[in-house]
VEXDREN-2710 file (C-alpha; in Angstrom, 1 decimal):
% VEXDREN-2710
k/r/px/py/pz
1/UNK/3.7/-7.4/23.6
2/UNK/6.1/-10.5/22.5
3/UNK/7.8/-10.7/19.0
4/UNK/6.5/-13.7/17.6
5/UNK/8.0/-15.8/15.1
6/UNK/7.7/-15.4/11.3
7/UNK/4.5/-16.0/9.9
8/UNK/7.0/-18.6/7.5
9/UNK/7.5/-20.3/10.8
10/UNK/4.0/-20.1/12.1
11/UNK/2.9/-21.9/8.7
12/UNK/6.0/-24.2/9.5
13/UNK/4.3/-25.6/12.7
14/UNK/1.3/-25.8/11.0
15/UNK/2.7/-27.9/8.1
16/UNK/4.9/-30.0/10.9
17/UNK/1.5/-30.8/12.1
18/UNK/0.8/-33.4/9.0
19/UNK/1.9/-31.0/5.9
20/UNK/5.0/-30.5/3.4
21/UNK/6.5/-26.9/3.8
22/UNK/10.3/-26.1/2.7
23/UNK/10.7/-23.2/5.4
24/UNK/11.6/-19.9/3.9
25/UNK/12.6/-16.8/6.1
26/UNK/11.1/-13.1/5.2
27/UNK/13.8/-11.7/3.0
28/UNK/15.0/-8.8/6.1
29/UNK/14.8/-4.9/5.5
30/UNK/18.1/-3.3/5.4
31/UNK/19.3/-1.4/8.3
32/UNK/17.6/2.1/8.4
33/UNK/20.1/5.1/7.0
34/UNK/19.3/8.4/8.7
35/UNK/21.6/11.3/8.6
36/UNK/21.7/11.6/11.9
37/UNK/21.5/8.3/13.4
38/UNK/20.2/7.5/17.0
39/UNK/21.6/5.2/19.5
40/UNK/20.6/2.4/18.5
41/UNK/17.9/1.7/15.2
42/UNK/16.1/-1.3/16.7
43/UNK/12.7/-0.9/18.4
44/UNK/12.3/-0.7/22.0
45/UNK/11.3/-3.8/23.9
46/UNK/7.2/-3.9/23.8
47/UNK/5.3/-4.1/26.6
48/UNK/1.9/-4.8/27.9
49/UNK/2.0/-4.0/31.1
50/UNK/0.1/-0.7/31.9
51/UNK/1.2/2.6/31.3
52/UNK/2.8/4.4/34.3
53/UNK/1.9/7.7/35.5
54/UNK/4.6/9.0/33.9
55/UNK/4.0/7.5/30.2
56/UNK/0.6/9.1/30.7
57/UNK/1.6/12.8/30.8
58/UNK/0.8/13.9/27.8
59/UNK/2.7/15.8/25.3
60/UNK/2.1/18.6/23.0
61/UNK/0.3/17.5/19.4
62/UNK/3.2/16.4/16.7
63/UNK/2.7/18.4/13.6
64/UNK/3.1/16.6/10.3
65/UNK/3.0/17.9/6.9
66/UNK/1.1/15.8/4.3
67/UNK/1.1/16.5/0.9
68/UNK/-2.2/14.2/-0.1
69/UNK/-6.2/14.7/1.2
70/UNK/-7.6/11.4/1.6
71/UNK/-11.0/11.1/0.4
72/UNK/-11.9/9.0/3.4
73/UNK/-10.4/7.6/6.2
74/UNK/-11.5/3.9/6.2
75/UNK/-8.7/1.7/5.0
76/UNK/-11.0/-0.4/3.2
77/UNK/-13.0/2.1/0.7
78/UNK/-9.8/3.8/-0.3
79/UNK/-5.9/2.7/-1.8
80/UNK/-4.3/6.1/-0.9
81/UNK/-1.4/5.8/0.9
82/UNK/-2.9/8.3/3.0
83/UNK/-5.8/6.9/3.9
84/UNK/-3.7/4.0/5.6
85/UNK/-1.3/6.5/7.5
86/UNK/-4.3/7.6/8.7
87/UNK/-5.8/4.7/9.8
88/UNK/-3.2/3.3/11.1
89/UNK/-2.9/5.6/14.2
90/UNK/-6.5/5.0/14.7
91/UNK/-7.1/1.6/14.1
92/UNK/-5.6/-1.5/15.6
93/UNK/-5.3/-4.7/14.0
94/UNK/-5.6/-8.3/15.5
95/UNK/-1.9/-8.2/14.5
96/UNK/0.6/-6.5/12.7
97/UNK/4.0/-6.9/11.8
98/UNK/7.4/-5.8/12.4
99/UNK/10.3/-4.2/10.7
100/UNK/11.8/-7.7/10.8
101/UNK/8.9/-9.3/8.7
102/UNK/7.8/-10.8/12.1
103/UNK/3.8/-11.4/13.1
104/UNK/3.5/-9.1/16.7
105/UNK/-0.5/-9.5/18.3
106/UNK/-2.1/-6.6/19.1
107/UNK/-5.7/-7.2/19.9
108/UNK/-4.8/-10.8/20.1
109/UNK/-3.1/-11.8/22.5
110/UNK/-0.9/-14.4/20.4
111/UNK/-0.2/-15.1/16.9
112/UNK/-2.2/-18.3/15.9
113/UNK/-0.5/-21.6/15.3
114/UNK/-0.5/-25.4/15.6
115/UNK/1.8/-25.0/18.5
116/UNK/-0.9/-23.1/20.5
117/UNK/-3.9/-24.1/19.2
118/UNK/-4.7/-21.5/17.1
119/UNK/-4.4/-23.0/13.8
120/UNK/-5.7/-26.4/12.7
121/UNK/-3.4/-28.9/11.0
122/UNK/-5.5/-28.0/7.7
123/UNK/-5.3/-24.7/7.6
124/UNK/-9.1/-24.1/7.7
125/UNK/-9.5/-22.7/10.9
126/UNK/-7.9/-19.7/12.7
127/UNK/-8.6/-18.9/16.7
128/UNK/-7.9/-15.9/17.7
129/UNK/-7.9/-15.2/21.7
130/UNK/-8.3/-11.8/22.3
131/UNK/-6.9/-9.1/24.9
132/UNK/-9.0/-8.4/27.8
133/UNK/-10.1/-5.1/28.9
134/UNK/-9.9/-3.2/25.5
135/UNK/-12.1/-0.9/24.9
136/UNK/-13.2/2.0/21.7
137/UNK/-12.2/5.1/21.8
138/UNK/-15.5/5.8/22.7
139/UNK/-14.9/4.0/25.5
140/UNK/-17.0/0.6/24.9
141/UNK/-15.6/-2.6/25.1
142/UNK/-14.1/-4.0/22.1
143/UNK/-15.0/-8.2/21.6
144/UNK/-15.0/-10.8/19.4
145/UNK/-18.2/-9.1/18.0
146/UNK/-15.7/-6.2/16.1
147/UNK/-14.3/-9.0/14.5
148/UNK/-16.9/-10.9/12.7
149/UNK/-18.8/-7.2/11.9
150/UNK/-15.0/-6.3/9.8
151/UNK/-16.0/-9.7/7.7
152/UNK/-19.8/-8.9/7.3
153/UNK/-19.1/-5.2/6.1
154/UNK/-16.2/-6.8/3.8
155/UNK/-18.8/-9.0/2.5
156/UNK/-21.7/-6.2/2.5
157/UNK/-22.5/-6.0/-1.3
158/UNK/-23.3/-2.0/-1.2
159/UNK/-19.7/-1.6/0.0
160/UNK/-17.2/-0.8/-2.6
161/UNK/-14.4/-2.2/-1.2
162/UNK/-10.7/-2.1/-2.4
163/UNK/-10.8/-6.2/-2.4
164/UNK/-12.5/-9.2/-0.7
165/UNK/-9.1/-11.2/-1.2
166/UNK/-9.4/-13.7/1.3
167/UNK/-12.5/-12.6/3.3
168/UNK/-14.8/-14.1/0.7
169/UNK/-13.0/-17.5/1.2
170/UNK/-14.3/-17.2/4.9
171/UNK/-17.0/-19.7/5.5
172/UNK/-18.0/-18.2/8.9
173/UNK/-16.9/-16.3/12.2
174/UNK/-17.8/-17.5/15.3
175/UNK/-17.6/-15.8/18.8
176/UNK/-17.9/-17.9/21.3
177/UNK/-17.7/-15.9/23.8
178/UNK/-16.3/-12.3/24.2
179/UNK/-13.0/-13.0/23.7
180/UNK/-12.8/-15.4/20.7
181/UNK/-12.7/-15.5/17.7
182/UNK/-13.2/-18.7/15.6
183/UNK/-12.5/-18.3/11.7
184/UNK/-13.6/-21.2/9.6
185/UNK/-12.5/-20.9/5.9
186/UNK/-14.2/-22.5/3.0
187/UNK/-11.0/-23.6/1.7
188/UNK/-7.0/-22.9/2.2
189/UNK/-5.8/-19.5/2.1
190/UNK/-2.5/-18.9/2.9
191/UNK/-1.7/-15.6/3.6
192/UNK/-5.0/-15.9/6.4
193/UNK/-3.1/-13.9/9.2
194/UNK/-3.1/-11.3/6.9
195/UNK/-6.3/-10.4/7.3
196/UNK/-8.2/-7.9/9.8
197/UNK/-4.9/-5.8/9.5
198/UNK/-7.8/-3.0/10.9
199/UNK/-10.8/-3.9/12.8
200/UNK/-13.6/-1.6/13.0
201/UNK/-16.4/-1.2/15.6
202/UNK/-19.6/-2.9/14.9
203/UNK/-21.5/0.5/16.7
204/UNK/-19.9/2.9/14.7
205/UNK/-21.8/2.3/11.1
206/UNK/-25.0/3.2/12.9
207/UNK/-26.2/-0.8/13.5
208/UNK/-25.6/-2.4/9.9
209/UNK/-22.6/-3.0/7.9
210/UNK/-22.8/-0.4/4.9
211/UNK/-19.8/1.4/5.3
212/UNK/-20.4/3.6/1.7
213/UNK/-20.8/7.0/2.5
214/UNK/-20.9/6.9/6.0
215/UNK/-20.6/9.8/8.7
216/UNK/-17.7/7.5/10.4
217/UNK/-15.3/7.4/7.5
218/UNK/-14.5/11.2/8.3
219/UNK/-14.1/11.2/11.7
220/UNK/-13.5/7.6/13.1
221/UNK/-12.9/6.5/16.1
222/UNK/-10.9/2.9/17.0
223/UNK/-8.3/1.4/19.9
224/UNK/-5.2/2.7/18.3
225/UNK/-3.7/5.4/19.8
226/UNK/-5.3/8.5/18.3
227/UNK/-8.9/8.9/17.1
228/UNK/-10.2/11.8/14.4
229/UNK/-11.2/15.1/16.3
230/UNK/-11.5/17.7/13.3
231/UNK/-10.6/17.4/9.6
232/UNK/-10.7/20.8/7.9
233/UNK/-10.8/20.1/4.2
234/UNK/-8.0/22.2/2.9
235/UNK/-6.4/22.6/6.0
236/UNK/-5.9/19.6/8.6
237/UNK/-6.8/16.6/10.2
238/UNK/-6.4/16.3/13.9
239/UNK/-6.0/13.4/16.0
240/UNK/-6.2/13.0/19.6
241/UNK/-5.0/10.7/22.2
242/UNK/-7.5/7.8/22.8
243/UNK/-8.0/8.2/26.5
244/UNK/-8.2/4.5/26.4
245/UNK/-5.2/3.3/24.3
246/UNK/-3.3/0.6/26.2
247/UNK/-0.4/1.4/25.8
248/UNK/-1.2/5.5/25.9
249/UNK/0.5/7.9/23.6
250/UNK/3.4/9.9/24.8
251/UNK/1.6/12.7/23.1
252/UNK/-1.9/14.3/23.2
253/UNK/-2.3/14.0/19.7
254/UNK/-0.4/14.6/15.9
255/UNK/-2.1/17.3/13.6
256/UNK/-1.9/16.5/9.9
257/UNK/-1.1/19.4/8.3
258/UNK/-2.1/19.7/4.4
259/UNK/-0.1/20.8/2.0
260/UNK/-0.2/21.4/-1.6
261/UNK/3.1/20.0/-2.5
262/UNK/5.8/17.7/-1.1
263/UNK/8.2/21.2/-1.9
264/UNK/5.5/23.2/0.5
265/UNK/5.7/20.6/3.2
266/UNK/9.3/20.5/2.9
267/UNK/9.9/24.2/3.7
268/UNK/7.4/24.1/6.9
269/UNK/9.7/21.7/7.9
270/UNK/12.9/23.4/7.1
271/UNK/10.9/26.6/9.0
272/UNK/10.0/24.4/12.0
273/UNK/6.6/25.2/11.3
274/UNK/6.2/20.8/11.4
275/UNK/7.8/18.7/13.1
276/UNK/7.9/16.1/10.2
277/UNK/7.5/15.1/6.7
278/UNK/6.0/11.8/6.0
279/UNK/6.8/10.0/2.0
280/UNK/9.6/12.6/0.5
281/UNK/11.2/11.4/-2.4
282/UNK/15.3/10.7/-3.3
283/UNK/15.7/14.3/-4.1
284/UNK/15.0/15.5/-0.7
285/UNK/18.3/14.1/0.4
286/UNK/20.6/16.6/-0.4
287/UNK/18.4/19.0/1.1
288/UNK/18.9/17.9/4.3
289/UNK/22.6/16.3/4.2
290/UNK/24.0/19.5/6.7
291/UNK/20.8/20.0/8.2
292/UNK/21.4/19.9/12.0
293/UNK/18.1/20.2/13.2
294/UNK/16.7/17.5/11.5
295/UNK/16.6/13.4/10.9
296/UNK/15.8/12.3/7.4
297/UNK/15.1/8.0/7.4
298/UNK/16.0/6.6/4.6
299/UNK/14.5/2.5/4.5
300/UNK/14.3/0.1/1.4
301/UNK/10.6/-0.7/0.2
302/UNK/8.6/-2.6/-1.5
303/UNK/7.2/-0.3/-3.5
304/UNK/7.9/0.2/-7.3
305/UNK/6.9/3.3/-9.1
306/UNK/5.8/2.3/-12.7
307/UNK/3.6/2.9/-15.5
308/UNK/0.3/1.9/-15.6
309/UNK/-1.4/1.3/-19.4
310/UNK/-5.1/0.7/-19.9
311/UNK/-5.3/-2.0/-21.9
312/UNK/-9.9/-1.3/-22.6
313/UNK/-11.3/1.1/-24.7
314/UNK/-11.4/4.2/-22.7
315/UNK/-14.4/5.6/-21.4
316/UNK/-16.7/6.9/-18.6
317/UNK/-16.7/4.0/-17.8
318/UNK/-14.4/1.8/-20.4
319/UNK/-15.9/-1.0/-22.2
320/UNK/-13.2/-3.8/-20.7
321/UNK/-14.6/-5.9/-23.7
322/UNK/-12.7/-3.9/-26.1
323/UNK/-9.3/-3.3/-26.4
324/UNK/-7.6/0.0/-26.3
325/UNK/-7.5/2.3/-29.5
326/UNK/-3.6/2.6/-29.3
327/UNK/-2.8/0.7/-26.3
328/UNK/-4.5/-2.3/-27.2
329/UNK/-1.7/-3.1/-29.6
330/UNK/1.2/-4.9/-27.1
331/UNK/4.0/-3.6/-30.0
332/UNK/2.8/-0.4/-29.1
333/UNK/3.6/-1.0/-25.3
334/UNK/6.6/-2.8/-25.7
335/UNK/7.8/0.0/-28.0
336/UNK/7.0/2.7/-24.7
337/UNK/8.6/0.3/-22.3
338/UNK/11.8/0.4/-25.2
339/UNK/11.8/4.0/-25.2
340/UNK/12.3/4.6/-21.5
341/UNK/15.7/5.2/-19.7
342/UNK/14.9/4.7/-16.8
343/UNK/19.1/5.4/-15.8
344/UNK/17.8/9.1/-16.1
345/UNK/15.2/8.9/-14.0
346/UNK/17.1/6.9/-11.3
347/UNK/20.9/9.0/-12.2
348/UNK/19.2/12.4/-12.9
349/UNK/16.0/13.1/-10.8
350/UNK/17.0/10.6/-7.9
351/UNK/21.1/11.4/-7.7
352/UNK/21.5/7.5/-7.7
353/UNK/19.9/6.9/-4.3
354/UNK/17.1/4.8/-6.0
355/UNK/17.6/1.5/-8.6
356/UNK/16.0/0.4/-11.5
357/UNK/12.7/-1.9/-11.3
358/UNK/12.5/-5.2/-12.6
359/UNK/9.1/-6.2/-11.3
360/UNK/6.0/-5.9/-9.1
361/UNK/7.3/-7.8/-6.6
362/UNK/10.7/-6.1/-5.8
363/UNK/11.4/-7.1/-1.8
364/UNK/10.6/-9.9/0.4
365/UNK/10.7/-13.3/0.5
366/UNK/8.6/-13.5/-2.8
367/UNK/11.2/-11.7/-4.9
368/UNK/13.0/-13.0/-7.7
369/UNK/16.3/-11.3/-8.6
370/UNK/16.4/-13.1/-11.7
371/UNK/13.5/-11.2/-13.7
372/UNK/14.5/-8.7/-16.3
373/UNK/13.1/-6.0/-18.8
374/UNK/14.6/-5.3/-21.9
375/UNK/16.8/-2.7/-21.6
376/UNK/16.0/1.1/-23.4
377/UNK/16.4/1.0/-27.1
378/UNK/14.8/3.4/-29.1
379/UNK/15.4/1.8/-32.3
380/UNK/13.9/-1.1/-31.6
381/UNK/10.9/1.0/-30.1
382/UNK/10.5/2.7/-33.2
383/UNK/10.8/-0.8/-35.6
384/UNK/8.0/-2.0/-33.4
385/UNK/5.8/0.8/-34.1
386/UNK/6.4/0.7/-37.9
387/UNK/5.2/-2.9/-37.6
388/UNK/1.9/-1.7/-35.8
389/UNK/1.5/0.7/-38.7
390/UNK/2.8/3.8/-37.1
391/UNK/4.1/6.0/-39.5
392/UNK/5.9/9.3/-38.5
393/UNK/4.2/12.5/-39.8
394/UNK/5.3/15.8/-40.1
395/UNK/6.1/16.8/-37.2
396/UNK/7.7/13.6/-35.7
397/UNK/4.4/12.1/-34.2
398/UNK/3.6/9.3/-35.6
399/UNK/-0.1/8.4/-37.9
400/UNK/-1.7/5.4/-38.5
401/UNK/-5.0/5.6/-40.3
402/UNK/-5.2/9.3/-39.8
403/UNK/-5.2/9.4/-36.1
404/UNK/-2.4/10.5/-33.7
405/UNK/0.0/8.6/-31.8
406/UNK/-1.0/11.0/-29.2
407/UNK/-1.2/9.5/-25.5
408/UNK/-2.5/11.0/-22.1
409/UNK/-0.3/10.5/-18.4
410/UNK/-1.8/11.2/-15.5
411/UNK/-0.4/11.3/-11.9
412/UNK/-1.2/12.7/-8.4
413/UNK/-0.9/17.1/-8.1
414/UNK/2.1/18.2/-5.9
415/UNK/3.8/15.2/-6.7
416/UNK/7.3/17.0/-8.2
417/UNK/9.4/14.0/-8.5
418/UNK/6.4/12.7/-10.8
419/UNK/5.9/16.0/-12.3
420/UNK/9.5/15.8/-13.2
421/UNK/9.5/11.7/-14.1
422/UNK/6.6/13.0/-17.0
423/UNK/8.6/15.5/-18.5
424/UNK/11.2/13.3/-19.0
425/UNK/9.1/10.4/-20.2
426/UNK/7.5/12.7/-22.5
427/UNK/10.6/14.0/-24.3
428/UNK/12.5/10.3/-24.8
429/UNK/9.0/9.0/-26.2
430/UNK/8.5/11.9/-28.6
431/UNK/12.2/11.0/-29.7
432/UNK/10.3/7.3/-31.2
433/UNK/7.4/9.3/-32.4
434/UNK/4.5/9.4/-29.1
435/UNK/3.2/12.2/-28.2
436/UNK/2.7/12.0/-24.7
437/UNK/0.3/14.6/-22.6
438/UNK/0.4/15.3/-19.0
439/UNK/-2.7/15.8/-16.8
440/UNK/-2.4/15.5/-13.0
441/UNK/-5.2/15.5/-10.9
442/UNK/-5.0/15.7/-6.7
443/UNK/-4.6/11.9/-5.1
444/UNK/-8.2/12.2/-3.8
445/UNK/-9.8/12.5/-7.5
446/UNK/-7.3/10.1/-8.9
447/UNK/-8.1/7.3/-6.3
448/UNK/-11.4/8.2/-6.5
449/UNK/-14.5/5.2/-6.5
450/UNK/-16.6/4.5/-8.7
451/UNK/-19.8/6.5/-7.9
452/UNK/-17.2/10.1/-7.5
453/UNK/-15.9/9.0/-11.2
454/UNK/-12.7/8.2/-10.4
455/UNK/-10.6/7.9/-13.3
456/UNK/-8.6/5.0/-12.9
457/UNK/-11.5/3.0/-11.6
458/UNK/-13.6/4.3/-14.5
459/UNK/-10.9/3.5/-16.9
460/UNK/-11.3/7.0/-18.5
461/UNK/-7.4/7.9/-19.0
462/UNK/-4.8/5.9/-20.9
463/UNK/-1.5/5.9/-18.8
464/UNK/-1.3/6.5/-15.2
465/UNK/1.6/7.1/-13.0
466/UNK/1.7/5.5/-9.4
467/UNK/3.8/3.6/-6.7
468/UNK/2.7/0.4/-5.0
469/UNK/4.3/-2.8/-3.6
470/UNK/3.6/-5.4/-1.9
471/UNK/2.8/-6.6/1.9
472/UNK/4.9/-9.2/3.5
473/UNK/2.6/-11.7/1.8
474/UNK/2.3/-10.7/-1.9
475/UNK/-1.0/-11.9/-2.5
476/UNK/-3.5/-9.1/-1.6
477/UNK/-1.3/-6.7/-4.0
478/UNK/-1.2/-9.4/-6.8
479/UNK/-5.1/-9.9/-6.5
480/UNK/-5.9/-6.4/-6.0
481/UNK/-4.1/-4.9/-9.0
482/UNK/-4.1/-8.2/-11.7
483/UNK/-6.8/-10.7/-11.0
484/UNK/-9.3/-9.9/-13.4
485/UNK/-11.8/-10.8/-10.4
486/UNK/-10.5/-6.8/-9.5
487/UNK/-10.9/-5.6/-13.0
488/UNK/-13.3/-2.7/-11.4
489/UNK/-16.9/-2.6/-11.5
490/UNK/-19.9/-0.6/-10.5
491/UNK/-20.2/-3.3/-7.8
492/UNK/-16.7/-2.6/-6.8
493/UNK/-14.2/-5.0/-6.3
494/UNK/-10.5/-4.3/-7.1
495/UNK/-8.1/-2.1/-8.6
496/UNK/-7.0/-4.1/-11.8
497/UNK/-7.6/-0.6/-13.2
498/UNK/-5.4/-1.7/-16.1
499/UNK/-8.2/-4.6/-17.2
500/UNK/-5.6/-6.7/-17.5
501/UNK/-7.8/-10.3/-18.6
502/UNK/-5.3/-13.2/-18.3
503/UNK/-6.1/-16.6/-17.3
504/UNK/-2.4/-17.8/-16.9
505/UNK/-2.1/-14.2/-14.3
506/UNK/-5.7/-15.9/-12.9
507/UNK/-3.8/-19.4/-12.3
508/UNK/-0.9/-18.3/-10.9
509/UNK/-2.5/-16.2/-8.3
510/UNK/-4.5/-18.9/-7.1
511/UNK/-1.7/-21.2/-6.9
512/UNK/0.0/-18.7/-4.9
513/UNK/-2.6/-18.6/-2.2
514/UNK/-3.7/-22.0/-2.5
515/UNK/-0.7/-23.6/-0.6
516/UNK/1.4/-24.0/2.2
517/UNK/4.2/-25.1/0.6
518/UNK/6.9/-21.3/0.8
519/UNK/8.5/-23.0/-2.1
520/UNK/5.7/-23.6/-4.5
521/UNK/4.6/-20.2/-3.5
522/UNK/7.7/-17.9/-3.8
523/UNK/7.6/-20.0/-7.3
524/UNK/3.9/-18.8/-8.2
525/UNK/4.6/-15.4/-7.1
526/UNK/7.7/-15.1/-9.5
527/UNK/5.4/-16.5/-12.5
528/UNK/2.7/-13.9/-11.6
529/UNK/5.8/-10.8/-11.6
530/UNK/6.9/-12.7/-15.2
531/UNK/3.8/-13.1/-16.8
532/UNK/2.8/-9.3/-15.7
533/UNK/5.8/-8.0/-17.1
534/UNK/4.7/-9.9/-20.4
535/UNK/1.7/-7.6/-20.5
536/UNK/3.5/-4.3/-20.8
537/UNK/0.3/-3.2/-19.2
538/UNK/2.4/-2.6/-16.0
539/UNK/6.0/-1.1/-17.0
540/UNK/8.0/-1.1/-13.9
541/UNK/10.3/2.1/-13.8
542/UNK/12.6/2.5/-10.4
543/UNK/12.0/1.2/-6.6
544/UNK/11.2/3.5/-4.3
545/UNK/12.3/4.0/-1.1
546/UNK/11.0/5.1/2.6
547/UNK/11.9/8.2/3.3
548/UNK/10.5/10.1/6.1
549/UNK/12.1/13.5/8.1
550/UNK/11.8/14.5/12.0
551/UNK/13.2/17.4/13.5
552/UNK/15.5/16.6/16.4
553/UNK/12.8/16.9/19.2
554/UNK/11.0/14.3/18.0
555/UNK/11.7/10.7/19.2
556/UNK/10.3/7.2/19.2
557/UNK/9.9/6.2/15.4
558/UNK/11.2/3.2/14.0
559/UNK/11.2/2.5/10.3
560/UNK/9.3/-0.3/9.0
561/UNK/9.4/-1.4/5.5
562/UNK/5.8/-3.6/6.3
563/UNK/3.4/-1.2/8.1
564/UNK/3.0/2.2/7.2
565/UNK/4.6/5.6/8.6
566/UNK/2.2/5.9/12.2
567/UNK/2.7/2.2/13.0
568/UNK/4.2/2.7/16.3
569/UNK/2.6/6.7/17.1
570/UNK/2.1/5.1/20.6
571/UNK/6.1/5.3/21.0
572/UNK/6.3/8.9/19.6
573/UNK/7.3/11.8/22.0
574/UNK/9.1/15.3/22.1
575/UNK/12.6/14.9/23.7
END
């Protein structure tokens, strides 16, 4: 496969062909630190010519230690970060990107644009030609039929998806023949090569499109590299090589190992037990700073671990429609977001190797160094809750009316960095008079939908703890988590799980997505990161970054602060 140019510069030929764009470049990832560098950091030249006989000896299994469960493997159902590790060595997408920020086709055979056709001068209509001779797991040929059945399950109303973003602005799909794919839109979308980052097989959902509960999000099959063999509950998830990945793994498979704790998974790897760690946090590093038999990646990332408040009246589900008991008062958020010092979370628990968060939208080409929070002041947390009426009692937490200033966090189980975040949250807020609870539940009940009670999609907690950041394009993230389109539903439909309800947020979204113009996006963008800031229903507290650990005899990864931690498994081997 080619590296293509920027999807800023494919939307610059389109815009050359009769439209206004001020070009922007993708803001570039940092180089990769490792404590044991390789050779050389950039990726390998890709390929598409066929595997030789030697590429398709296959290794032993990789064994990787994962801390999380998902609670399906179907990219589309679920937001764990799992779930899209997962899927990403099974899936393919009609594209991806690189580490670079660049578009790269992989069941398409090019990225679309004016220049080849594959984009119309309006913007309405995407063609996608597709690779020939590609075929399931299963071993049945994969065609423009795959395609169009990813929209229609998207658009199936019994599927609770994480967000029709985008595929609900599709007007239709047409297939032409086997290996085309004709995308007409209903009206402009920019971030439209965004979409069908995973296609899915029209025969595996049993001949319709409801995806809900089916046999195939626990063992699913796609033309990625690896397809699901066994998942143990408790235990393991094992992939192994699709016999008819093009190009074919280096190994015969990786096994998932699950642990109960990042700790846990860090000593199996410290044992040679695994063979890597996927997501450990800052702390890690000195763990493995005179380690000779392993590499620990460190990469930048778009991801921001924060606070999430629920601004509804909490419940099983919550009634959106009213506010909050204590959290619907914004002095009482500003007043949490005062009483933070987030310099002892990022000096203390993180030995400096992390920064303080400013907004939702920390890297990329959508960023905007210039937004701000107000820096920690306790006073001026506790003046602001004496204006709400929040009086201290007897023992330090404060009253109002006769009821508490007493607050619940909850977080993900076997998370210790979090585990270790909450304590110290708990203690500086109990210094202004909250009393703050903590509660963790495992990632699978957490992230849980609708119909298994999840609470965040329920709305039955008050603060929650997570990390998230944004794509290349921003606007999936922004529409997912603050559109109030994704406040969530029975139906489904989003993850807005803090009800956040503002028109202005509502506008600037739109804007963002309704243009071509980089400019008058990147400036949309930064008023969505602003005005959700205003909120204090989303208190950023410190950026995260990649880090991932390999033991010496594994080669072949590349880090990439797009695509998740199995985006190029195909390239993995044992030395």
């Amino acid at each position: 496969m080619k590296h293509t140019r920027s999807i800023w510069l494919v939307l610059s030929l389109t815009l050359a062909a009769g439209l206004i764009l001020t070009a922007c470049g993708a803001q570039a990832a940092q180089p990769p630190a490792a404590t044991q560098p390789p050779a050389s950091t950039q990726p390998p030249p890709a390929t598409t010519e066929a595997p030789t006989a030697m590429s398709m000896q296959m290794g032993a299994p990789i064994v990787i230690a994962m801390y999380q469960e998902p609670e399906s493997i179907n990219p589309y159902l679920s937001v764990q970060t799992v779930v899209n590790v997962l899927s990403t060595a099974v899936y393919d997408g009609l594209l991806t990107v690189g580490p670079d920020g660049e578009f790269i086709p992989v069941l398409a055979t090019e990225v679309p644009s004016v220049a080849n056709g594959g984009l119309s001068a309006d913007g309405l209509t995407v063609t996608y030609k597709l690779r020939e001779g590609v075929k399931w797991a299963d071993g049945k040929p994969f065609t423009s039929a795959d395609v169009k059945f990813t929209w229609q399950a998207l658009m199936d109303n019994s599927n609770a998806v994480v967000s029709r973003a985008g595929w609900e602005d599709i007007d239709t799909v047409e297939t032409p023949n086997d290996l085309t794919a004709v995308v007409k839109f209903k009206k402009l979308y920019a971030p439209a090569l965004t979409l069908w980052r995973y296609v899915l097989p029209a025969h595996g959902f049993g001949g319709g499109t409801a995806m809900t509960g089916a046999d195939f999000n626990r063992k699913p099959f796609g033309t990625g590299p690896f397809f699901v063999k066994e998942w143990t509950s408790g235990e393991s998830i094992v992939l192994e090589n699709n016999p008819n990945a093009n190009p074919a793994p280096l190994v015969s498979g990786l096994t998932f190992r699950i642990t109960p704790s990042r700790e846990e998974s860090v000593l199996l790897l410290k044992s040679g037990e695994v063979e890597a760690v996927w997501d450990l946090i800052e702390a890690s590093i000195p763990d493995f700073q005179n380690n000779q038999d392993v590499t620990l990646w460190t990469t930048p990332s778009s991801n921001v671990e924060y606070l999430g408040l629920n601004l509804a009246q909490r419940g099983n589900p919550a009634d959106p429609t009213k506010p909050h008991a204590i959290l619907g008062d914004i002095k009482v958020r500003q007043a949490l977001s005062l009483a933070i010092d987030r310099s002892v979370l990022v000096n203390d628990l993180m030995y400096g190797k992390s920064t303080i968060a400013t907004s939702a939208i920390g890297l990329g080409w959508a960023s905007d160094p210039t937004i701000s929070i107000a820096p920690y002041d306790p006073e001026k947390a506790k003046s602001l809750l004496d204006e709400a009426g929040w009086k201290p009692g007897s023992d330090g937490i404060r009253m109002k009316g006769g009821q508490r200033l007493s607050l619940e966090i909850t977080s993900t189980s076997g998370n210790k960095l979090r585990e270790l975040a909450e304590q110290v949250i708990q203690e500086q807020l109990k210094a202004v008079g909250i009393e703050l609870k903590i509660n963790n539940v495992p990632s699978s009940t957490l992230f849980g939908n609708w119909a298994s009670s999840g609470p965040l999609q329920r709305g039955n907690f008050d603060i929650s703890m997570d990390t998230w950041g944004p794509d290349i394009d921003p606007n999936d993230f922004v529409s997912i988590l603050f559109e109030s389109a994704s406040i969530p539903t029975e139906a489904g439909g989003g993850w807005n799980y803090f009800r956040i309800n503002d028109p202005k947020i509502d506008a600037a979204i739109k804007a963002g997505r309704s243009t071509l113009d980089i400019a008058a996006r990147k400036q949309a963008y930064s008023e969505v990161a602003r005005l959700v800031n205003d909120t204090y229903a989303y208190i950023p507290l410190y950026n995260r970054l990649i880090i991932n650990a390999f033991t010496n005899d594994v080669s072949g990864w590349t880090p990439n602060p797009w695509r998740d931690f199995t985006w190029d498994a195909a390239k993995w081997a044992h030395k």
